[in-house]
Residue frames as qw, qx, qy, qz and C-alpha x, y, z in Angstrom:
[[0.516, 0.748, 0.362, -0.209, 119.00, 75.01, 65.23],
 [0.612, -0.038, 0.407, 0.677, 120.87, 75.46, 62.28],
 [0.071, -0.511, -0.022, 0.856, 121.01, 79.07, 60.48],
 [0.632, 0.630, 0.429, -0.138, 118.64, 79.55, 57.26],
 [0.345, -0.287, 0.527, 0.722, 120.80, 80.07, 54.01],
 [0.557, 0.540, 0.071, -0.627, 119.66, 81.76, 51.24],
 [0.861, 0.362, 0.276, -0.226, 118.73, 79.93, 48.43],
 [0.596, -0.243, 0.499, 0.580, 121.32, 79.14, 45.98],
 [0.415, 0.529, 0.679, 0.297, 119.12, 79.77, 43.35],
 [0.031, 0.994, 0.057, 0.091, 118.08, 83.59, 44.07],
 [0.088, -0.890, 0.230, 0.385, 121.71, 84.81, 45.28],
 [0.519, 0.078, 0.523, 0.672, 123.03, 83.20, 41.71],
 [0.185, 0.753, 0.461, 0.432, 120.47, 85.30, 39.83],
 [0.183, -0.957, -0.089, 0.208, 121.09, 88.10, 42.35],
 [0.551, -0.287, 0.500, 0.603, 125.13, 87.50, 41.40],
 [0.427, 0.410, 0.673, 0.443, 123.99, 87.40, 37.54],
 [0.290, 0.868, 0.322, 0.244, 122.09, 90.75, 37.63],
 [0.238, -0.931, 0.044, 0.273, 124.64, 92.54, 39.50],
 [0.462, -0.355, 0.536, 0.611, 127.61, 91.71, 37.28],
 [0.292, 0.585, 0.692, 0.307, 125.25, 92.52, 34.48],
 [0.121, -0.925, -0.336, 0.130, 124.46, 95.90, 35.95],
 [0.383, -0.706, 0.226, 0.552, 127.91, 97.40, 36.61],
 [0.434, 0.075, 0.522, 0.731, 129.24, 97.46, 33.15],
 [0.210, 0.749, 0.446, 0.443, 125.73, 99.45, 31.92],
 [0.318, -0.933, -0.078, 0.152, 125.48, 101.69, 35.37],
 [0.535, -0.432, 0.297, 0.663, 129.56, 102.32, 34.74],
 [0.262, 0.323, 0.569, 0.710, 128.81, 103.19, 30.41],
 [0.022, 0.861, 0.481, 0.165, 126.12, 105.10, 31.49],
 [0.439, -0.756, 0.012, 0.485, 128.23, 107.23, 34.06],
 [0.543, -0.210, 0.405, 0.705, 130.73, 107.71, 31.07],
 [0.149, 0.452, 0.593, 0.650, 128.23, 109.09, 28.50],
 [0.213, -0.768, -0.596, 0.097, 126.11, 111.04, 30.86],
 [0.132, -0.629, 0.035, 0.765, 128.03, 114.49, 30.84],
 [0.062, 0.075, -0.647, -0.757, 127.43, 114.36, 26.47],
 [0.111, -0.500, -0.846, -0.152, 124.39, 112.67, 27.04],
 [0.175, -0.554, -0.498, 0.643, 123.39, 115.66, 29.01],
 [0.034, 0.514, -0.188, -0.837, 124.09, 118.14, 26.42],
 [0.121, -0.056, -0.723, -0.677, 122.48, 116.57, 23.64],
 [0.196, -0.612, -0.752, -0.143, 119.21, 115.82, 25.52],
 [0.208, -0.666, -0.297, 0.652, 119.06, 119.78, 26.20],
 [0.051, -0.146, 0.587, 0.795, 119.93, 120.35, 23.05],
 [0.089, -0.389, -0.904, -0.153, 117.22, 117.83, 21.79],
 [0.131, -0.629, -0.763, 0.070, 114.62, 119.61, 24.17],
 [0.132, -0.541, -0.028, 0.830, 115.32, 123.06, 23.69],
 [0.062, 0.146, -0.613, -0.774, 114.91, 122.42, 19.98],
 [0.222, -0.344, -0.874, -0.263, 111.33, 120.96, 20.49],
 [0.257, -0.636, -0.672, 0.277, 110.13, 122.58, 22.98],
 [0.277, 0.673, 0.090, 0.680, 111.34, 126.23, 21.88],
 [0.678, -0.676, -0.281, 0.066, 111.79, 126.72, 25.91],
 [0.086, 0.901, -0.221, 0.362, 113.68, 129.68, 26.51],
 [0.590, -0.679, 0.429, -0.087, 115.53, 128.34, 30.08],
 [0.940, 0.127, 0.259, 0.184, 116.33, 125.07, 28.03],
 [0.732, 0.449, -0.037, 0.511, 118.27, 126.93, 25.60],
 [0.288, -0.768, 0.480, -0.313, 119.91, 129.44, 28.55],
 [0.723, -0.527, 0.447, -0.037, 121.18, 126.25, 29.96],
 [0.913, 0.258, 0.157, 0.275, 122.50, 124.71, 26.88],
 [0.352, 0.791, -0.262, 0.426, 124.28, 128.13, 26.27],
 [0.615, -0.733, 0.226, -0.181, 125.64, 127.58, 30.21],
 [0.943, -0.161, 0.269, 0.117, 126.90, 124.48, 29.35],
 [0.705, 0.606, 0.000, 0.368, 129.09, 125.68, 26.93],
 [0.138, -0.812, 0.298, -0.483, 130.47, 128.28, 28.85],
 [0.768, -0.509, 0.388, 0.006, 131.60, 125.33, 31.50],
 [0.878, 0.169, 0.150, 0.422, 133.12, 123.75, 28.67],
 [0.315, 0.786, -0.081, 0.525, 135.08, 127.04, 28.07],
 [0.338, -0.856, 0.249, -0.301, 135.80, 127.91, 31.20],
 [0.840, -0.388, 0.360, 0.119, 136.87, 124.87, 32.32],
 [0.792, 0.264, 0.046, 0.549, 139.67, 124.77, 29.40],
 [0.235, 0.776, -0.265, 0.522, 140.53, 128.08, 30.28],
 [0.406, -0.755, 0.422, -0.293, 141.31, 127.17, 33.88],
 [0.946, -0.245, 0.193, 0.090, 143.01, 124.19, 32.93],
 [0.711, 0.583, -0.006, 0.394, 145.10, 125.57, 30.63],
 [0.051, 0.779, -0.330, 0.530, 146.45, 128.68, 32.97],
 [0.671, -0.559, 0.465, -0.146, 146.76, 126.24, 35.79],
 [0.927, 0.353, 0.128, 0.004, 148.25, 123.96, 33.50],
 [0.630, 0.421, -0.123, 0.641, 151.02, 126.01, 32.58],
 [0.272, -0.746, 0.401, -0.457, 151.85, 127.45, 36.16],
 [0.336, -0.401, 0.818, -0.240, 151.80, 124.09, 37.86],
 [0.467, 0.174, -0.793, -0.350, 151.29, 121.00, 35.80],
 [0.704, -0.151, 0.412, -0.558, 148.49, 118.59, 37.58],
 [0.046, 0.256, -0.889, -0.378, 148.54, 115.37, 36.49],
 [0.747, -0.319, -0.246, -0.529, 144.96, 112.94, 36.00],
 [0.815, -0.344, 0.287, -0.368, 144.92, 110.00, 37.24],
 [0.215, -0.425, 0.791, 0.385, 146.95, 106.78, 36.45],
 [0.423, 0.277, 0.810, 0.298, 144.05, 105.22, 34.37],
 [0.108, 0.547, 0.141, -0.818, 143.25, 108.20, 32.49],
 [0.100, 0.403, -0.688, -0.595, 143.88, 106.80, 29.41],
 [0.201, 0.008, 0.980, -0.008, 141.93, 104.04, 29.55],
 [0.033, 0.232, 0.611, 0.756, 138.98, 103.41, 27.80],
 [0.310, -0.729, -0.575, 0.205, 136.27, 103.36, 30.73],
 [0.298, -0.518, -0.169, 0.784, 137.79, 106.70, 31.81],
 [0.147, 0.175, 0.600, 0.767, 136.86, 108.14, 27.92],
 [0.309, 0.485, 0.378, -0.725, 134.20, 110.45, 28.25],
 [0.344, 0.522, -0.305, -0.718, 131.75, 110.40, 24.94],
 [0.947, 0.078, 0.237, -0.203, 130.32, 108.00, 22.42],
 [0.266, -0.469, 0.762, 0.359, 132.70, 105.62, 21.17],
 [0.789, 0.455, -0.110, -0.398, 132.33, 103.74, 17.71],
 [0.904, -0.118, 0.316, 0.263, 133.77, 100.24, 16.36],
 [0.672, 0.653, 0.044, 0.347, 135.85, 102.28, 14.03],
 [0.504, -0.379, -0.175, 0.756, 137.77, 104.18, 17.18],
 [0.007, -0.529, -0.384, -0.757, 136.16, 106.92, 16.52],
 [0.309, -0.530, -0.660, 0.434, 134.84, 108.63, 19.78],
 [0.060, -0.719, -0.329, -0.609, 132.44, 111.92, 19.97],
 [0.479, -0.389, -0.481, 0.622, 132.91, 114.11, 22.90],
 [0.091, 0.838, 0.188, 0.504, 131.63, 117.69, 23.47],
 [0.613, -0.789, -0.043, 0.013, 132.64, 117.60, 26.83],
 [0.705, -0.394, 0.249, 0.535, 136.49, 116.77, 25.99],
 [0.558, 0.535, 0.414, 0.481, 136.32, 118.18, 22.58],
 [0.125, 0.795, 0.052, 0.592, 135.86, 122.30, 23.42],
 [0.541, -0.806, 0.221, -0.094, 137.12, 121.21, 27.37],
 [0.454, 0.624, -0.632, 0.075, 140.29, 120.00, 28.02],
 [0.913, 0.003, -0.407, 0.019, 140.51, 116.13, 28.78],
 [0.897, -0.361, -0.232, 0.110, 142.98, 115.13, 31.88],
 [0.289, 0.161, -0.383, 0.863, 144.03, 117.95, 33.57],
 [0.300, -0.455, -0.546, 0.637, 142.68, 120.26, 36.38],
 [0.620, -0.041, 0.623, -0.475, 139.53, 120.65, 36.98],
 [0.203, 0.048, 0.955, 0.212, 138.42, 117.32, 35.40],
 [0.132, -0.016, -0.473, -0.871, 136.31, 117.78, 32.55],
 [0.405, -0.429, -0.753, -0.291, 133.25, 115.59, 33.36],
 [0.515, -0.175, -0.592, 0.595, 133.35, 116.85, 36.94],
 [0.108, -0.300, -0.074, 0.945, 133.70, 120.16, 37.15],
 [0.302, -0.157, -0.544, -0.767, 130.65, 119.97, 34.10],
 [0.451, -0.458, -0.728, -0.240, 128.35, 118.06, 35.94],
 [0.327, -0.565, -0.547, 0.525, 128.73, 119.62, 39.51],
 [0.038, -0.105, -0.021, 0.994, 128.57, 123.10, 37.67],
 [0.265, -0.156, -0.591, -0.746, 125.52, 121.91, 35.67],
 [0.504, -0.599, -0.618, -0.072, 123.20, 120.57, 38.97],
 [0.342, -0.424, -0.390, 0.743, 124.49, 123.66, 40.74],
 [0.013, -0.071, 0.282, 0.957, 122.56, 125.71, 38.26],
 [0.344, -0.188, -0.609, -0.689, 119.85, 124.26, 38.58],
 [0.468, -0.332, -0.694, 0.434, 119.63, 123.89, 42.10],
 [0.274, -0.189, -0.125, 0.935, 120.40, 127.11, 42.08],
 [0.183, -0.156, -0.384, -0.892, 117.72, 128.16, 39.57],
 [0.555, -0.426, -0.709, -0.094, 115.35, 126.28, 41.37],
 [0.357, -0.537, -0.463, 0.608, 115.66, 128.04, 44.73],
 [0.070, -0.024, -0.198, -0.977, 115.24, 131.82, 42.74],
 [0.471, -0.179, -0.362, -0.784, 111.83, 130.61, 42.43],
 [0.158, -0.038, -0.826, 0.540, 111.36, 129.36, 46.11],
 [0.351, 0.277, 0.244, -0.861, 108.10, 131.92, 46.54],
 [0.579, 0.118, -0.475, -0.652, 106.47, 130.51, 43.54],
 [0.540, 0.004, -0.839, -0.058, 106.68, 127.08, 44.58],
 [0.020, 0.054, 0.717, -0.694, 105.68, 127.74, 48.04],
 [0.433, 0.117, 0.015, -0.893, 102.69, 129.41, 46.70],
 [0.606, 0.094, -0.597, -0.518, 101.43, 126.96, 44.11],
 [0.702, -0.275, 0.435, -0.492, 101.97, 123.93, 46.34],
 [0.940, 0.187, -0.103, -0.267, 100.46, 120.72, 45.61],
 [0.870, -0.300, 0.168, 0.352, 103.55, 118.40, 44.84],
 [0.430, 0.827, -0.223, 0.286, 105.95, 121.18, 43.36],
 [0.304, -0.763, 0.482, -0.305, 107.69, 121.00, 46.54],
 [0.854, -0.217, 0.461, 0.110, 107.93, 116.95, 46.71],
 [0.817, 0.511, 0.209, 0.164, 109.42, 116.98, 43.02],
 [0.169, 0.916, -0.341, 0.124, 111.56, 119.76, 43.30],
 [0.801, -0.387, 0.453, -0.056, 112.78, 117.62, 46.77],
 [0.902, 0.094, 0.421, 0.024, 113.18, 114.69, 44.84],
 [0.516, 0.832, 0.038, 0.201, 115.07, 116.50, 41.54],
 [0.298, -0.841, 0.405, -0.198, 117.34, 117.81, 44.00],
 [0.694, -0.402, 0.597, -0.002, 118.45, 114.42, 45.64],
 [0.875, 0.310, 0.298, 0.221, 118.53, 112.44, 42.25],
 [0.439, 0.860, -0.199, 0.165, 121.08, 115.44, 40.83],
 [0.254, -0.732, 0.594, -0.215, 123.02, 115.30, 43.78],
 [0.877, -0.134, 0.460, -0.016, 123.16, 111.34, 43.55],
 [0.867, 0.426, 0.062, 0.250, 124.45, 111.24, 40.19],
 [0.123, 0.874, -0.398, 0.249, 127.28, 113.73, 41.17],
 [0.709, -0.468, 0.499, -0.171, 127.97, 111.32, 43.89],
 [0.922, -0.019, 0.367, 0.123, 128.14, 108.51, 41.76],
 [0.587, 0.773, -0.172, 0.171, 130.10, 110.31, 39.35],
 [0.012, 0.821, -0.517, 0.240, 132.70, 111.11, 41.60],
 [0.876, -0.261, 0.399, -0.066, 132.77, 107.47, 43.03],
 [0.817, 0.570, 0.085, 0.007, 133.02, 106.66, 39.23],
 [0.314, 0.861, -0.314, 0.246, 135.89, 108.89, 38.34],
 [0.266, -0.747, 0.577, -0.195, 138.07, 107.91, 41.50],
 [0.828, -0.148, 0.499, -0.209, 137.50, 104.11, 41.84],
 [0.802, 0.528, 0.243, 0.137, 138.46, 103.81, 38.11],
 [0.555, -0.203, 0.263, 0.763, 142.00, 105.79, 38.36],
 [0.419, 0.715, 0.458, 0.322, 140.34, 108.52, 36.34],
 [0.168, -0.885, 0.041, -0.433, 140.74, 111.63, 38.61],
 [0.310, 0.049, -0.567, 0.762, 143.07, 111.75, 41.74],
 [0.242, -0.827, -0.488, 0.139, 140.64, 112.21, 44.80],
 [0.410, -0.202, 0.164, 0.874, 142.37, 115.67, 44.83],
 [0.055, -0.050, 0.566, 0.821, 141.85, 116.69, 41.93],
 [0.111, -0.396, -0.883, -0.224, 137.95, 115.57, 42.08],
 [0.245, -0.653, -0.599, 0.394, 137.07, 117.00, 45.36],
 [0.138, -0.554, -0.009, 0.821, 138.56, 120.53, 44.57],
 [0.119, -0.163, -0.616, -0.761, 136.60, 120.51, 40.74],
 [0.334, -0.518, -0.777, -0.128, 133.73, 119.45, 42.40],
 [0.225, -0.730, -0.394, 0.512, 133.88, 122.91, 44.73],
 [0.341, -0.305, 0.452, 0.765, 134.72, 124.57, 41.62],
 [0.078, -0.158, -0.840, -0.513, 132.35, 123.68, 39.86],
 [0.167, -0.737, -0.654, 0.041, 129.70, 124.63, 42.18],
 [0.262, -0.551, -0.087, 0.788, 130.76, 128.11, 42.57],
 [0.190, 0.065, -0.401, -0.894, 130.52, 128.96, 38.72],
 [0.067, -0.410, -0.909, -0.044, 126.52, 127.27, 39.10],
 [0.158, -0.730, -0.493, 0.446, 126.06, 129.57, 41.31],
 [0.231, -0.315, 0.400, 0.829, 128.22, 132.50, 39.00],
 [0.021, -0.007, 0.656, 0.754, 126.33, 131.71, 36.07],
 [0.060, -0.620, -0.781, 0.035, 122.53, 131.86, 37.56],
 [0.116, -0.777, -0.300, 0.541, 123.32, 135.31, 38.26],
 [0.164, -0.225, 0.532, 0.799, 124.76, 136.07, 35.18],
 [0.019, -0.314, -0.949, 0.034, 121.94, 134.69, 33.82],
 [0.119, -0.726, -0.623, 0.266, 119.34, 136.38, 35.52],
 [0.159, -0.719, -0.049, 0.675, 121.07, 139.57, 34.49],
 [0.015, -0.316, 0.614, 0.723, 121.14, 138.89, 31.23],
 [0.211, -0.274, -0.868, -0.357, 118.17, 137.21, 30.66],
 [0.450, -0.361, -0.148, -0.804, 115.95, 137.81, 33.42],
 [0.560, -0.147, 0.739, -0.344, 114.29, 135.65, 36.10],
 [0.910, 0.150, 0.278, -0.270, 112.14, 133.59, 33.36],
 [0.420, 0.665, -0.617, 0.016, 115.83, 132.98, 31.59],
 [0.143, 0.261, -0.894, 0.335, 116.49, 130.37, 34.57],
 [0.747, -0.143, 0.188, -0.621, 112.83, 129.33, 34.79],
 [0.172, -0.264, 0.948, 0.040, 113.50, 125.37, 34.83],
 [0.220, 0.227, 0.927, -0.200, 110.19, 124.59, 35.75],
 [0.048, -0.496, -0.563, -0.659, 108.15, 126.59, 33.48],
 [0.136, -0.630, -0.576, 0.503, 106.42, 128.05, 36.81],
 [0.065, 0.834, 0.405, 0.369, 103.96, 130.63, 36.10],
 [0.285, -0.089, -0.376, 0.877, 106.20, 133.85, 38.23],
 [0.245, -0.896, -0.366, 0.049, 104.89, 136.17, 40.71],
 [0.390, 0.296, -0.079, 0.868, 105.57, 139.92, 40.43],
 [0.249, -0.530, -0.484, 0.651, 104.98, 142.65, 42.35],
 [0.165, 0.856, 0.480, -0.099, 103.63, 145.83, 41.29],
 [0.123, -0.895, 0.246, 0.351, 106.39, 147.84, 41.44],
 [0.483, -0.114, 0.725, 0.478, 108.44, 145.22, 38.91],
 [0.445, 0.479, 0.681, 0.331, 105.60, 145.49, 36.60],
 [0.258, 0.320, 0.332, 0.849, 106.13, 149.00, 36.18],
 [0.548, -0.676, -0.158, -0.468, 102.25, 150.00, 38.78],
 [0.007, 0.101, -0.662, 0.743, 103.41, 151.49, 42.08],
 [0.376, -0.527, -0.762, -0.012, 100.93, 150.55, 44.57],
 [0.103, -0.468, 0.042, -0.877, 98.73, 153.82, 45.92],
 [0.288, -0.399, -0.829, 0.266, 97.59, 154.01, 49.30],
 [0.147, -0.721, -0.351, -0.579, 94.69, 156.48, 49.72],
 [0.276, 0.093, -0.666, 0.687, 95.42, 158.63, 52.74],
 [0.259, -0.402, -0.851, 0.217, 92.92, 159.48, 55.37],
 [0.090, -0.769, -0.446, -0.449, 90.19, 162.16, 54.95],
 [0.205, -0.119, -0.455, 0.858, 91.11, 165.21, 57.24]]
């Protein structure tokens, strides 16, 4: 009996969409730390959503931070990037036919050095919100319904794009696996850093992602609870 081959027809077209794909899924990967900040921007400004515009102010602060800790490691022990740093795939931001290229992410961080700018942004930014998300663990328990598949699901799709970032970033000479792995634990540490800040400066509904309605206790809102003692 001779073995069934697949069609010629479907694994051209299957050929066709995947060499089609990689160039967008790879452009997307490259814009998606700016893209990030402008569609927070974007929905903070519409939506007048207090957490929205706590996280946009977050993001900044990674971009700060992360030039200040590239700069003082920088000038203790020089790191180098990668060997295709330069290149243009490796270019965080939009690019224009005039060479022109917009970046917020390289522009107030600091481009190919240690921790790697896109990196160290994106694993700080889905550790904040992982993070903010689990402060309000009780709520969601409560409510139910699918708050708990969505959260789930939010979760895994943040962590996936970190993944693929970091695939991105190495496979393409951008980062030194190094250099990635140790932004990328770096980056989750201030996530976690800057929810509590956060929360102390703002409050719990400062880091409300989901708009959940919070549950307080009595004693937060300010009414101690009286228990009535027992007729002698």
């Amino acid at each position: 009996m001779s073995s069934s081959q697949p069609n010629p027809g479907i694994k051209e077209w299957i050929d066709k969409v995947l060499t089609g794909a990689k160039p967008t899924a790879v452009e997307f990967l490259r814009l998606l730390p700016d893209g990030f900040v402008f569609g927070v921007a974007f929905m903070s400004l519409i939506s007048m959503c207090k957490s929205y515009g706590v996280l946009l102010f977050s993001m900044f602060e990674l971009m700060l931070i992360q030039r200040l800790f590239s700069t003082f490691i920088g000038s203790v022990a020089p790191t180098g990037a990668g060997p295709n740093a330069a290149a243009a795939v490796c270019q965080n931001g939009f690019a224009f036919p005039n060479s022109l290229r917009i970046s917020m992410i390289d522009t107030i961080g600091k481009p190919n050095a240690f921790p790697s700018s896109s990196i160290f942004f994106l694993t700080g930014v889905v550790s904040y919100i992982i993070g903010s998300i689990q402060e309000f663990k009780k709520e969601i328990t409560t409510l139910g319904g699918d708050i708990n598949m969505r959260t789930t699901i939010a979760t895994m799709l943040s962590l996936f794009f970190v993944f693929a970032m970091f695939i991105y970033r190495v496979v393409y000479g951008c980062d030194s696996f190094g250099n990635v792995l140790l932004t990328m634990i770096l980056g989750i540490v201030m996530g976690i850093v800057l929810v509590h800040q956060n929360m102390a400066l703002f409050g719990r509904d400062g880091i409300n992602m989901l708009n959940l309605p919070m549950i307080l206790s009595s004693a937060e809102l300010g009414k101690p609870v009286y228990v009535c003692a027992p007729a002698k």
